[in-house]
C-alpha positions as a printed Julia matrix, in Angstrom:
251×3 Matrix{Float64}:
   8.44  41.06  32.13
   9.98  39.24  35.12
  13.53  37.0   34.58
  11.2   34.37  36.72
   7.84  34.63  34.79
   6.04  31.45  35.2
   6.13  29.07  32.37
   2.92  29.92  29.85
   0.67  28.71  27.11
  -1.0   30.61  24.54
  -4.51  29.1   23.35
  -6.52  30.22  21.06
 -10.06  28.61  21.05
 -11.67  28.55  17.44
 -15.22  27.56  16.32
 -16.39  26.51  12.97
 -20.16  27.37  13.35
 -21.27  31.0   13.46
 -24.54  32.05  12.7
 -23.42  35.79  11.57
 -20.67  35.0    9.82
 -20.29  30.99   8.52
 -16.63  29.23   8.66
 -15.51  32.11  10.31
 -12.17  30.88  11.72
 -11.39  29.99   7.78
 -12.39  33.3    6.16
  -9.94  34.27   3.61
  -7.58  37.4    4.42
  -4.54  38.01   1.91
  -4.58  34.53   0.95
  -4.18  33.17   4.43
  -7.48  31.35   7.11
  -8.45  34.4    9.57
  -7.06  31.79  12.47
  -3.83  31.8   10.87
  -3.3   35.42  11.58
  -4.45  34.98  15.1
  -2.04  32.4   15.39
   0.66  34.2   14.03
   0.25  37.34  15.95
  -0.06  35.45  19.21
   3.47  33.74  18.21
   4.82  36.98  17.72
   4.03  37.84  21.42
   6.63  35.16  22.55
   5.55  34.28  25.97
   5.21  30.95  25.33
   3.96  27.89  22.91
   0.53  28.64  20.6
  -1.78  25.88  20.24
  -5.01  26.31  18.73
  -7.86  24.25  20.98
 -10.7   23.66  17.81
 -13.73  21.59  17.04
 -13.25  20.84  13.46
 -10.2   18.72  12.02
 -10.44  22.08   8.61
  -9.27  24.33  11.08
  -6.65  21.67  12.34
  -5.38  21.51   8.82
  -4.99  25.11   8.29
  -3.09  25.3   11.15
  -0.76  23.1   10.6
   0.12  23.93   7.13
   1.51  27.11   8.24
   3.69  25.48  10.83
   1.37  25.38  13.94
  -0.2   23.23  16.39
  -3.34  22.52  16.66
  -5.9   20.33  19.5
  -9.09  18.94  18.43
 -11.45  19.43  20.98
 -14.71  18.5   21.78
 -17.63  20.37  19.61
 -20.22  20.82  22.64
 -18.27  22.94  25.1
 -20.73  25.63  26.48
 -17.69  28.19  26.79
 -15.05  29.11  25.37
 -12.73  28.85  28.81
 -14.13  24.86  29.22
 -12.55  24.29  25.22
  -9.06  25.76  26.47
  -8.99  24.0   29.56
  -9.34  20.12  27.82
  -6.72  21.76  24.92
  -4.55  22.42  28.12
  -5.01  18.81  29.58
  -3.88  17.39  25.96
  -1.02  19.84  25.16
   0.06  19.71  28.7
  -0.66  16.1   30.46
   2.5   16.54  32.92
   1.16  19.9   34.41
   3.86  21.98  33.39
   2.28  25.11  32.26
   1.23  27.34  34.62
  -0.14  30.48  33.39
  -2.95  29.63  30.48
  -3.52  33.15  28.42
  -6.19  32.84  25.98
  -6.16  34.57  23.14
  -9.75  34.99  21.1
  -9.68  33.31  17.22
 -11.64  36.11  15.86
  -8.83  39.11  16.82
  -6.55  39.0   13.77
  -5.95  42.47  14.51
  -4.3   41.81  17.63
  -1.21  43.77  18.83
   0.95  41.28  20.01
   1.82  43.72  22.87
  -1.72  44.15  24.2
  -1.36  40.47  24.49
   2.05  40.97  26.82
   0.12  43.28  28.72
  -2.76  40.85  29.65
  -0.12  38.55  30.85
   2.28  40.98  33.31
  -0.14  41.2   36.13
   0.27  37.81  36.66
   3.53  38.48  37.51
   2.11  38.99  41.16
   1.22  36.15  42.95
  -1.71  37.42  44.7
  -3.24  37.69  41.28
  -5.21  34.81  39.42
  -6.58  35.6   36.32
  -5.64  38.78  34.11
  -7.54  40.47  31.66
  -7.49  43.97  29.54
  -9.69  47.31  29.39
  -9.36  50.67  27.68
 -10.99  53.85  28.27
 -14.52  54.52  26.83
 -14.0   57.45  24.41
 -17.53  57.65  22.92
 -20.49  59.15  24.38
 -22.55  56.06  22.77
 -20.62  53.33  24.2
 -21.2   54.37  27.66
 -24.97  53.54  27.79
 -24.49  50.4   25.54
 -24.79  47.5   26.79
 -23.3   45.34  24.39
 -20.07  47.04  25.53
 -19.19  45.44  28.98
 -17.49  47.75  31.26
 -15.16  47.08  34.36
 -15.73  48.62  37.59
 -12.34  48.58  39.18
  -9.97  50.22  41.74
  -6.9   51.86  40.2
  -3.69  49.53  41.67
  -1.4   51.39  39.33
  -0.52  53.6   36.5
  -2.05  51.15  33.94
  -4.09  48.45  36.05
  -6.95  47.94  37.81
  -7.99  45.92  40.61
 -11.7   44.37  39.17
 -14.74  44.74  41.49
 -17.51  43.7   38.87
 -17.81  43.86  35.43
 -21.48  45.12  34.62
 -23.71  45.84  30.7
 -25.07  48.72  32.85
 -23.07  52.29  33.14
 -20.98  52.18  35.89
 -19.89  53.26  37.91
 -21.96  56.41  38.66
 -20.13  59.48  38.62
 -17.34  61.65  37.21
 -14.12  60.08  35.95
 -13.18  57.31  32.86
 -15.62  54.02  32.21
 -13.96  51.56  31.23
 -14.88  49.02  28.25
 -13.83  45.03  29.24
 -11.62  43.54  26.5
 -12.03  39.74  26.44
  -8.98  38.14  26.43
  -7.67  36.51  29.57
  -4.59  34.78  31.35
  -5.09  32.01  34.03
  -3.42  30.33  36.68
  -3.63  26.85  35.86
  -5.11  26.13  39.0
  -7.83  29.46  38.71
  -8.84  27.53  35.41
  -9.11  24.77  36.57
 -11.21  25.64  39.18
 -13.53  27.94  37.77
 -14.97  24.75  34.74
 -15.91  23.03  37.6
 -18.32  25.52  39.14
 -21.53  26.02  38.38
 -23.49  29.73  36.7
 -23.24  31.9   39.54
 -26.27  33.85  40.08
 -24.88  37.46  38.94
 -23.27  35.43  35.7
 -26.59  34.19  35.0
 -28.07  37.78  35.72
 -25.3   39.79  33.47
 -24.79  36.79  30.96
 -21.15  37.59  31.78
 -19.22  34.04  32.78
 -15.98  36.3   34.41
 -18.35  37.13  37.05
 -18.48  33.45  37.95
 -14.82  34.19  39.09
 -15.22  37.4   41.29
 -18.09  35.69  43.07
 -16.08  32.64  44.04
 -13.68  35.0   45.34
 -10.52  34.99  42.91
  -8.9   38.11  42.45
  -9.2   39.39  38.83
  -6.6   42.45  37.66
  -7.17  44.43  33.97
  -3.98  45.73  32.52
  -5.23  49.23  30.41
  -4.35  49.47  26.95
  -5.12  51.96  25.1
  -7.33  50.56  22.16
 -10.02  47.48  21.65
  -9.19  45.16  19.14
 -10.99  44.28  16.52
 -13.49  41.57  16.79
 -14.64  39.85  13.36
 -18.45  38.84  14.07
 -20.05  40.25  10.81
 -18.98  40.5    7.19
 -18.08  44.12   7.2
 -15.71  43.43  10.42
 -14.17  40.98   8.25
 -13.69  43.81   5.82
 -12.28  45.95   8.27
  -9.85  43.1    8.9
  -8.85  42.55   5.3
  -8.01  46.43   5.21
  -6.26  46.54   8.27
  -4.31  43.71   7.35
  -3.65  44.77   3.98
  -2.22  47.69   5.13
   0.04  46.02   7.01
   1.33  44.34   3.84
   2.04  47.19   2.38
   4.64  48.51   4.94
């Protein structure tokens, strides 16, 4: 990290409704709301203030009973990025903050440095909006396309420059795929742009909205890590979660 790193905001968009997995944000784990871990792991990261950008005043409450902050935001945003942006109007009127990293509510897994990591390459100006990959290890996973891979040009040791981010296998070829972890870090002004443009056509085409970005022509970098966290989407993630976490207790 840079002495001069630009002043941040962590935000962590959360969602009552979910049709796999019902009150998801509050699902119990070790006595404490699933969202309450996020939070607490993305405090741990220290980059900057956490504020949780939600559409129900429950997950407000939990929040703030274990010391956080919390921003009630509208219910009918279409994306995820469009919820952090109004959090970032309310918890930021002035236009202070300018780097936005947004950290998913259903990651309560999260290593607090993979977070760091999304948020270095931001540390160069000619960058706009960070985000994470790590090497596809299983055979399976390269023909899957529920796993989103990044087609980029290695910058450095541990980042890529992002071309296009595709369902398909890509590219062709020998050497490592890459699997697109979805956690990002704006420039105010990248994220504030990009909720005011419409579906591009290869977003509409890949259902994937970071495309949007790439074809308006901002520059998108993906710091490697080497694991993907663990998203909670289904009851037995959840277990996975409690037995990760529970683990951790233990130490």
């Amino acid at each position: 990290m840079s002495a001069n790193k630009p002043n941040a905001l962590v935000i962590i968009p959360s969602r009552l409704g979910s049709t796999r997995l019902p009150g998801k944000p509050l699902a119990d784990i070790h006595g404490e709301a699933m969202i309450v871990h996020v939070w607490r792991r993305a405090v741990e990261v220290g980059i900057g203030e956490v504020v949780v950008a939600c559409d129900h005043p429950s997950i407000e409450a939990a929040i703030e009973a274990a010391g956080g902050r919390a921003v009630l935001t509208r219910p009918d945003h279409p994306s995820g990025s469009d919820r952090i942006f109004e959090a970032l109007c309310k918890a930021d009127p002035e236009g202070r903050v300018e780097v936005v990293v947004n950290v998913q509510g259903d990651l309560p897994t999260i290593a607090p440095s993979a977070v760091r990591a999304c948020f270095d390459p931001l540390l160069d100006p000619a960058v706009d909006v960070a985000t994470l990959t790590a090497e596809i290890v299983r055979d399976e996973e390269k023909v899957d396309p529920n796993v989103v891979k990044v087609v980029g040009s290695p910058i450095a040791e541990r980042r890529l420059r992002a071309l296009y981010f595709t369902r398909a296998t890509a590219p062709y070829g020998a050497g490592p795929l890459y699997h697109h972890i979805g956690l990002y870090a704006y420039r105010r002004a990248a994220l504030a742009r990009f909720v005011t443009l419409p579906p591009s056509t290869l977003e509409t085409r890949e259902r994937l909205e970071q495309l949007r970005l790439l074809e308006a022509g901002m520059r998108i970098d993906a710091a490697i890590v080497d694991d993907v966290p663990l998203g909670v989407d289904t009851p037995h993630d959840l277990d996975r979660a409690r037995s990760i976490i529970g683990a951790s207790l233990k130490r």
